[in-house]
C-alpha positions in Angstrom: 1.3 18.2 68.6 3.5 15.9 67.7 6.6 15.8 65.3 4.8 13.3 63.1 1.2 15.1 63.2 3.5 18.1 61.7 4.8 15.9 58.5 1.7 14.1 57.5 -0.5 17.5 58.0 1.9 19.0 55.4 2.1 16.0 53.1 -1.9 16.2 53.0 -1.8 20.1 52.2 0.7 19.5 49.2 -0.1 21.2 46.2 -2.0 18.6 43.4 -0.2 16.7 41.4 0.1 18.7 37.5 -2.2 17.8 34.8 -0.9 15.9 32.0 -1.4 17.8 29.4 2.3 18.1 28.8 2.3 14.1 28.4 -0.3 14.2 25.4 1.9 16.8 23.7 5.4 15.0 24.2 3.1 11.7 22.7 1.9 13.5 19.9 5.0 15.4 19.0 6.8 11.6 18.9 4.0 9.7 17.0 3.3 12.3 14.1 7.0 11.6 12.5 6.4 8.4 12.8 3.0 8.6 11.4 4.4 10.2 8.5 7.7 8.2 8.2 4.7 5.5 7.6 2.9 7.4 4.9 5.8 7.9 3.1 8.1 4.4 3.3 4.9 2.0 3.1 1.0 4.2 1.7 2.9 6.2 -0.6 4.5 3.8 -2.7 1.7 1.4 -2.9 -0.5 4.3 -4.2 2.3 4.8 -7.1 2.3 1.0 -7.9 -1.8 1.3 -7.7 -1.9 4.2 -10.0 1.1 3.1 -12.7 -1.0 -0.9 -12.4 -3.9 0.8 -13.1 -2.9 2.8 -16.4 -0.9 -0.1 -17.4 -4.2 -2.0 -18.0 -6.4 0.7 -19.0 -3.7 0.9 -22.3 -4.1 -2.7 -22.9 -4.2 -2.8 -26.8 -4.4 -5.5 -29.3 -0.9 -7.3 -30.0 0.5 -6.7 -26.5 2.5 -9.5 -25.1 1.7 -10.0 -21.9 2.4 -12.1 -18.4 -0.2 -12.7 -16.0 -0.2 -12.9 -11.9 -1.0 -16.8 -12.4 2.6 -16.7 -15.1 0.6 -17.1 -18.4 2.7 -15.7 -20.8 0.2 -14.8 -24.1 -0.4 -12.2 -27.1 -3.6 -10.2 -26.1 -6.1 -10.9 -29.1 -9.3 -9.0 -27.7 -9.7 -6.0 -25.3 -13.0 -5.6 -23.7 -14.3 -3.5 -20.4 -13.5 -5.9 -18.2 -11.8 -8.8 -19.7 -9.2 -9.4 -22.4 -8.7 -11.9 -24.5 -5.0 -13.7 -24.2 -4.0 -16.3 -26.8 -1.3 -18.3 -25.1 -0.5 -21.2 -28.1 -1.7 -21.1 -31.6 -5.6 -21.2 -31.7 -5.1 -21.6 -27.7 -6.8 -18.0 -26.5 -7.7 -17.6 -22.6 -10.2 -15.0 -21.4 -8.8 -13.0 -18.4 -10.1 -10.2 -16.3 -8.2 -7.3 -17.4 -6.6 -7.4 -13.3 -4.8 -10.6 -13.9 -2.5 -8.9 -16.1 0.4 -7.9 -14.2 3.6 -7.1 -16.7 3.1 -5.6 -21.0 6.2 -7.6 -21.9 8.6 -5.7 -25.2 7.7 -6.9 -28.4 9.4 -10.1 -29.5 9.6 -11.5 -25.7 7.6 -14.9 -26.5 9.6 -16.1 -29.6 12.4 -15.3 -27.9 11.4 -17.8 -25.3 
């Protein structure tokens, strides 16, 4: 038997390589800060702008000055389900689904404009 017969015999019997089991855990304990460093800089805060958006136009009332996503600025005349009614000049009124309204301005904003 030869010297080289000796290394490669033992090279064949080495023990199996380890499972990587250890790998999955080392990936999952450096994606789930990240995951939540997500949730809480980007899905968080969209959810709060959702929610305050969404109460915003559910208190829509009559006499709200408003601005729209499209920059129509207008005195809300009529508030139904869905749409609103926006009077934007004098006899001038604009119906609007009650989405497009992105800003309830304080009283006085359009004669002070």
């Amino acid at each position: 038997m030869s010297l080289s017969d000796l290394f490669i015999s033992h090279a064949l019997a080495a023990d199996p390589a380890p499972t990587q089991s250890a790998g999955v855990v080392e990936s999952l304990m450096f994606m789930a800060p990240l995951i939540l460093l997500f949730y809480f800089l980007i899905v968080r805060p969209q959810q709060k702008r959702n929610k305050e958006q969404r109460l915003m136009v559910e208190s829509l009332q009559k006499g709200d000055e408003v601005a729209t996503i499209g920059g129509v600025i207008g005195t809300v005349t009529r508030v139904g389900d869905v749409y609103v009614n926006v009077e934007v000049a004098d006899g001038v009124t604009m119906i609007m689904h009650k989405t497009a309204v992105q800003t309830v301005l304080p009283k006085g904003t359009i004669k002070s404009i």
